[in-house]
C-alpha angles and dihedrals in degrees: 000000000000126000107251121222127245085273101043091053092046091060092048087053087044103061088047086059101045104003100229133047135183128232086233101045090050096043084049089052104045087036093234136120123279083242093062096048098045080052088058093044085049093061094033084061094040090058094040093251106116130005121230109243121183100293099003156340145317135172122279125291102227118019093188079081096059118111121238092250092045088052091055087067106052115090079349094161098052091046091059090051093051082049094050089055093047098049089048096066098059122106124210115262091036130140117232140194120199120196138187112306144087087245096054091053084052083050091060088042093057093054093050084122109036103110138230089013135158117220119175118186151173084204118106093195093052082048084053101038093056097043113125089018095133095187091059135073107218115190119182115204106228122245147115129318118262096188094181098049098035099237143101113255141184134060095313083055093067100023075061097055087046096065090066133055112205133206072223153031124191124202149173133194136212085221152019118207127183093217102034104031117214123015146171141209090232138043090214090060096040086051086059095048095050092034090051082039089057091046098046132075083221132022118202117193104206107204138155114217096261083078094091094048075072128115107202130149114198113088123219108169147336109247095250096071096062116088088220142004119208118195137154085222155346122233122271098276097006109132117204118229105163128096128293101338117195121197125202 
């Protein structure tokens, strides 16, 4: 996957804010020519990060398709910022689970420097990113090999998490619904967020607010059975009636 440029990454950030954009609007805007931004939204769809619509773009139709790296793109600013929280709020000496999800790899980014932690993952960039990393304990459940999403899946995966029991889990979600709480695209995915929220003291759900834009089908938790959201927002009208809820 390629590294986008300033303006490539804006319009990303763009159509998560208002779904839709013109090529006219967006060569106005940037004060460049239609050709150069056809040529943006060419390499956004190439690399599953937008879709082309009659006269522009808009964000991607399915984002369960979305490869891992493409994921780490998207909201990628309020998902460090949810990391960063997270991260925050553990102490030295803890025991962490880490499950599926680009905020969660922030997550391991952002306690680089905590020291005399335990992470355990599924995650192989979380596994990558901590290598070499001598004031930490990193422990990779075994599994098999997801290419596309970069972690380890399959019974030995949660028999893994179960060995341990954490001061946290964190967790993301493919989805956030009113009615059914937290959701995810896979079962797979929903199994290793009950299965680390049974493991773990305190379970923390890191998700920005698109989540809720999500589809998915496959149900993990009500919210009140996390022990904290974090969030950088909640949708125009949406009323929160889950558990402790902290915004960045």
């Amino acid at each position: 996957m390629s590294e986008l440029n300033d303006r490539q990454r804006e319009i990303v950030e763009r159509l998560r804010v208002s779904d839709q954009q013109s090529i006219n609007d967006l060569a106005e805007q940037y004060g460049v020519a239609t050709q150069t931004i056809r040529r943006d939204i060419n390499a956004l769809c190439d690399q599953g990060l937008a879709r082309r619509v009659h006269g522009g773009v808009a964000p991607p139709a399915n984002p369960v398709n979305l490869n891992f790296r493409a994921r780490s793109i998207l909201n990628e600013e309020p998902k460090r910022a949810i990391a960063a929280a997270a991260a925050a709020m553990i102490p030295p000496g803890s025991t962490v689970l880490l499950g599926i999800g680009t905020t969660v790899q922030y997550t391991a980014e952002a306690l680089i420097q905590t020291p005399d932690i335990t992470l355990v993952t599924n995650n192989l960039e979380v596994a990558s990113l901590m290598h070499g990393v001598e004031h930490s304990d990193i422990h990779v459940v075994g599994g098999q090999l997801r290419s596309e999403d970069r972690d380890l899946v399959g019974p030995g995966t949660l028999e893994g998490y179960r060995r341990f029991v954490a001061d946290f889990g964190i967790i993301s979600c493919g989805a956030l619904d009113p009615d059914h709480g937290v959701l995810d695209y896979k079962q797979f995915d929903a199994d290793v967020s009950n299965t680390i929220r049974a493991a773990s003291r305190q379970t923390l759900l890191l998700a920005d607010v698109s989540k809720w834009k999500g589809q998915a089908s496959h149900r993990v938790c009500g919210f009140d059975a996390l022990d904290l959201v974090i969030t950088n927002a909640l949708p125009a009208g949406q009323d929160w009636t889950g558990g402790e809820i902290r915004f960045v």
